[in-house]
N, C-alpha and C positions, 0 to 999 in steps of 0.2 A: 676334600673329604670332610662329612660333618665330622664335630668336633663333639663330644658327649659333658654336655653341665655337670659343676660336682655332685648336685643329685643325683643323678643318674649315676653316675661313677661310685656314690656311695650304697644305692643299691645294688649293683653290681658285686661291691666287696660286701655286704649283706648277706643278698646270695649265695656267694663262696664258702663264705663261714658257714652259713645254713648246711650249706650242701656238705661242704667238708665234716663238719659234727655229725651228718645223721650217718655219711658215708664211712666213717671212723669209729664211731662208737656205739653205730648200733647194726649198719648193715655189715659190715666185714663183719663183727662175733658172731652174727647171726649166720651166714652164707660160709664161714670158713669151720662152724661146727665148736666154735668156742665154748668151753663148757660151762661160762659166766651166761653165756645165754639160755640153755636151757634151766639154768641154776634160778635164775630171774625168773621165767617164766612162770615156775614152779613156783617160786615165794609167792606169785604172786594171783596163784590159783588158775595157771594155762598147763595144759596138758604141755609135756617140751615136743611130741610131735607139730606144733605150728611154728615152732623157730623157721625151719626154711621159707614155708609159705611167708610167715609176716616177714622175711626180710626181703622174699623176692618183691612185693606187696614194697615193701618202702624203697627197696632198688629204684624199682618202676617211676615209682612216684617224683622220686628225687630226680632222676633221668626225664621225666616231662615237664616238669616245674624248671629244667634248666632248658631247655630246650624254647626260645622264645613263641614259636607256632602254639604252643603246648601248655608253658606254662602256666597258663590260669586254670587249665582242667587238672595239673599236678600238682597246684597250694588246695583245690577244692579238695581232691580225692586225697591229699596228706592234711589237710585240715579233721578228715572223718574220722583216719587214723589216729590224729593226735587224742580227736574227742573220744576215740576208743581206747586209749591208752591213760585220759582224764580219770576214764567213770573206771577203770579197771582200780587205779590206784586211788580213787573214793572211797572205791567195796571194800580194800582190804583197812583201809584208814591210817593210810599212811599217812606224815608227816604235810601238811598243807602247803606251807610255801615251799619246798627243796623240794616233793614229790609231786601231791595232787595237782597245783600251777605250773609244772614244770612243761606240760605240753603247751600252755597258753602262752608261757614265755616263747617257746619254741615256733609256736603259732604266730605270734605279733613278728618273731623273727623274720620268718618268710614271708609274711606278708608287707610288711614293710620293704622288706628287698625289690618285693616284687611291685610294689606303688611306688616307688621312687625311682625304677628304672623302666616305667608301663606308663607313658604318657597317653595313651589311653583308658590306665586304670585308673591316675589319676581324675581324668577329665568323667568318670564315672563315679565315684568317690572323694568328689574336692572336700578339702580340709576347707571349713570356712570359719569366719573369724563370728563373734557375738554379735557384732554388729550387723552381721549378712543374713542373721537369723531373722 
């Protein structure tokens, strides 16, 4: 049986985390009707009728992004999301490092999960050192 390098293994637990935080704290308030979600929404100038739609929208997404066939279409299509949730809390001017970068964080999150366990996306995106430039 191959054996998976602690890269890969650290992607992996990357992943998980990724997955567990959006699956925790933004899709269940969202899909179980939490009233902190629509309360967000609203601060944040969404109408709370798109709670269900953006959580089914991030279900989705986090459900292809784990899925290996899949997951480079579910870091793009949650990459859109994040950058729509970026410019959202730009408009209202929110706080920059805890709010406006918080998708980015979240973004380098999963995609880092997703390049250390994608030896393919590696070989697409090598890290290369100064001197290979």
């Amino acid at each position: 049986m191959f054996k998976a390098s602690p890269m890969v293994w650290t992607g992996r637990v990357l992943t998980g985390l990724f997955a567990l935080f959006m699956l925790g704290a933004s899709v269940l308030p969202k899909l179980t009707g939490m009233p902190v979600a629509a309360q967000t929404l609203t601060a944040l100038g969404w109408k709370p009728d798109y709670v269900l739609l953006i959580g089914l929208m991030e279900l989705t997404f986090v459900v292809l992004y784990l899925i290996p066939r899949t997951a480079v279409l579910g870091a793009v299509l949650m990459t859109g999301l994040l950058g729509g949730a970026m410019a959202t809390q730009v408009r209202v001017e929110n706080p920059l490092f805890s709010h406006e970068l918080f998708a980015i964080y979240l973004g380098l999150f999963m995609w880092g999960g997703l390049w250390l366990r994608t030896p393919a996306l590696r070989a697409l995106f090598p890290l290369r050192g100064a001197a290979a430039a």
